[in-house]
Steps between C-alpha positions, in 0.01 A plus 500: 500500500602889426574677778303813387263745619208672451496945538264751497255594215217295417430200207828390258684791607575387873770171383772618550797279646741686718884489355671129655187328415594125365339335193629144416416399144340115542603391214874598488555580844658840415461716766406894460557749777366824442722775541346815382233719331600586131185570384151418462228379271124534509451433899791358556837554602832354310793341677887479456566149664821252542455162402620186638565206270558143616854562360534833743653302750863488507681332783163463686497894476150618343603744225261691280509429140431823377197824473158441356166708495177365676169628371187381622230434277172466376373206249372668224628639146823560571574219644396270176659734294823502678464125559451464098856735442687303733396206288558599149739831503842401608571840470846641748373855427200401679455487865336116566340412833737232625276325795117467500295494765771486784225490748153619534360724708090613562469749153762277263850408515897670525705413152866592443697627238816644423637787725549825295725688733478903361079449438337588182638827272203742667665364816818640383347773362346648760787488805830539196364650178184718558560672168537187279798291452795564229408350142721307422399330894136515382599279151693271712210413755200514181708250308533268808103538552476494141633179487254288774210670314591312156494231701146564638370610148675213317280267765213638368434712832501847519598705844306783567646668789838604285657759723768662670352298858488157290892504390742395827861548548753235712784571633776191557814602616654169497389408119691537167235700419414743743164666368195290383176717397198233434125588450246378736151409362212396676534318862856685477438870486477729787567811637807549640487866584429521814626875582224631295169540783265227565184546554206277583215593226138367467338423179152706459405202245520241757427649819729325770750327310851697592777536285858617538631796254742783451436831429731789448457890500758716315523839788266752381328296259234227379488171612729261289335157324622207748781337269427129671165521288695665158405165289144636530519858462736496255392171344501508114156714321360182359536350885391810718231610261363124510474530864467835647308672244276274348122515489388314773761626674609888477629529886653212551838564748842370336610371837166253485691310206785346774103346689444344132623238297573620193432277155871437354276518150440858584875577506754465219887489480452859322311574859804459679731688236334793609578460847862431418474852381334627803787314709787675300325897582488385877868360478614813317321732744501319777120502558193632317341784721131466313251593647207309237498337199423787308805649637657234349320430125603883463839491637578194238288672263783783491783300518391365172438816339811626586685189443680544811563462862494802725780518715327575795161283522364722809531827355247449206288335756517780715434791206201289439395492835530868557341601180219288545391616783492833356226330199722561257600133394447596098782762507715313770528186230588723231744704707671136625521378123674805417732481803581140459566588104753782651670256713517240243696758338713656734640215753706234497294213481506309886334211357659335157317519183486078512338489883231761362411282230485259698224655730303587241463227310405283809252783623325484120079537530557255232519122619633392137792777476626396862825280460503165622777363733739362246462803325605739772833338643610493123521887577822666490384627837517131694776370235765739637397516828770425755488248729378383849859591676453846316156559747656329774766819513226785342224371734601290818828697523371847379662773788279741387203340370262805423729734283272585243333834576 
């Protein structure tokens, strides 16, 4: 038996096991010891832990074998799906769950899988880079990610929460290879930013049923779109228009899609191209301060009639913001067009003319004119991209790792 606890709160929220808690896997006999929070998940918590092989003990010393993250689950969607990767998508770019069902507990069970030691890239993001990493770091980590979603695609699956929170970074200072950056997908995703605020929310739609989220505020401004719900709001057209603004349904909250299971029919590998575009404008500006998704369909909407990236994301959001209140949107979009034109112009590009291509192509309204996978890492932009010991010293060495502005 797990030697857990129950806290506060009330319903699925209360499990959560106190760090030093034991679970033995019955089938291997591995044992897990939780060490610490890294994150969370829906109502749960996630766990670093040490684990104990039979082969741990050396000279009748008990030794642990190495780290691993414990998640506790649900049966549901994921689950299958994840079940159904491990199964047919070998992929090493992929983050697989590596023990199921290590033991049960009242609302499901605790799996493990691989330890990713640094957290996901809006982890790294938001303590190291909060104004987007270097590009040449940015091709380095997409082409890694790039690479597991092939995999997933070539399965005939498709991933739907691409992001910036889905793509995980490991650390092993005792390895030939230092840096390993894998992509988690279903069961394996969570949030691993934990310094952002969490707050206990309740869903209007379902009365009582908590839910754990994070919210940010930029000083002196609107409230921010929580980024641990991005694959909604910033799903693809075909996908958010299917579900937030249809007929029967012109209201309908974003954040109730993570309460549904989603059709994989609905969703298309061109579907998750254009989140692979939304991933690369949060990793180049180290998070996207929206406020809606209007905010967003017309910030894209310029970047493509410009045919460029701003340098600084927040101050066209802001000029927006400020002329907007003022009722003067018309004049404010063709004042920005002109200004954006002017700095086309007249700076030297931050962003490469490749990486902006890039962007747009993935963030085309057009499902059919979106690349596939195969087609994008024949880019020159992932072809010369440097490799993994390049981030290691740009990223997990970086001295000063928010030079940019």
């Amino acid at each position: 038996m797990a030697t857990g606890g129950r806290g506060g709160g009330r319903g699925k929220l209360a499990y959560r096991p106190m760090p030093g808690t034991i679970y033995i896997d019955t089938l291997t006999g591995t044992k897990y010891i939780l060490e610490k929070v890294i994150g969370i998940c829906d109502f749960h918590f996630i766990y670093k832990a040490s684990y104990y092989t039979a082969e741990s003990t050396i000279e009748g010393r008990l030794l642990p074998t190495g780290y691993a993250t414990v998640k506790f689950i649900e049966p549901g969607c994921d689950v299958y799906k994840s079940k159904l990767a491990q199964q047919s998508v070998r992929n090493s770019n992929m983050i697989h769950v590596e023990s199921w069902c290590i033991q049960k507990y009242i609302y499901g069970y605790c799996v493990a899988f691989p330890y990713m030691s640094e957290g996901s890239l809006r982890y790294i993001l938001s303590t190291r880079f909060q104004n987007g990493l270097p590009e040449d770091c940015i091709a380095i980590a997409l082409k890694e990610a790039l690479l597991g979603l092939f995999g997933l695609h070539f399965s005939g699956r498709v991933h739907k929460r691409f992001s910036a929170g889905s793509i995980y970074v490991n650390f092993k200072p005792r390895s030939v290879l230092n840096v390993e950056i894998k992509l988690g997908y279903a069961t394996t995703i969570y949030e691993s930013d934990l310094e952002m605020p969490i707050v206990l929310k309740r869903r209007p739609e379902t009365g009582n049923q908590p839910y754990l989220g994070l919210k940010g505020r930029k000083r002196g401004g609107p409230p921010i779109l929580d980024l641990s719900f991005l694959a909604d709001w910033a799903a693809a057209p075909e996908i958010f228009h299917l579900y937030f603004y249809d007929s029967d349904n012109e209201n309908r909250n974003p954040a109730e899609s993570l309460s549904r299971d989603h059709n994989d029919e609905k969703y298309s590998v061109k579907s998750d191209i254009w989140l692979v575009g939304i991933a690369a404008l949060e990793l180049a500006y180290g998070n996207l301060r929206i406020s809606h998704r209007e905010e967003l369909e017309g910030l894209i909407t310029k970047i493509e009639r410009s045919r460029s990236l701003p340098d600084k994301l927040e101050d066209v959001l802001e000029e927006y913001h400020e002329e907007e209140k003022k009722g003067k949107t018309k004049k404010v979009m063709g004042y920005l067009m002109d200004k954006m034109k002017f700095v086309q112009c007249n700076r030297a590009n931050k962003f490469s003319k490749e990486f902006e291509e890039l962007v747009l192509d993935c963030l085309s309204t057009k499902e059919s004119k979106r690349p596939s996978v195969v087609d994008l890492l024949q880019r020159p932009f992932f072809r010369n991209a440097k490799n993994l010991q390049w981030f290691q010293r740009c990223v997990l060495y970086a001295k000063d790792s928010m030079p940019y502005y």
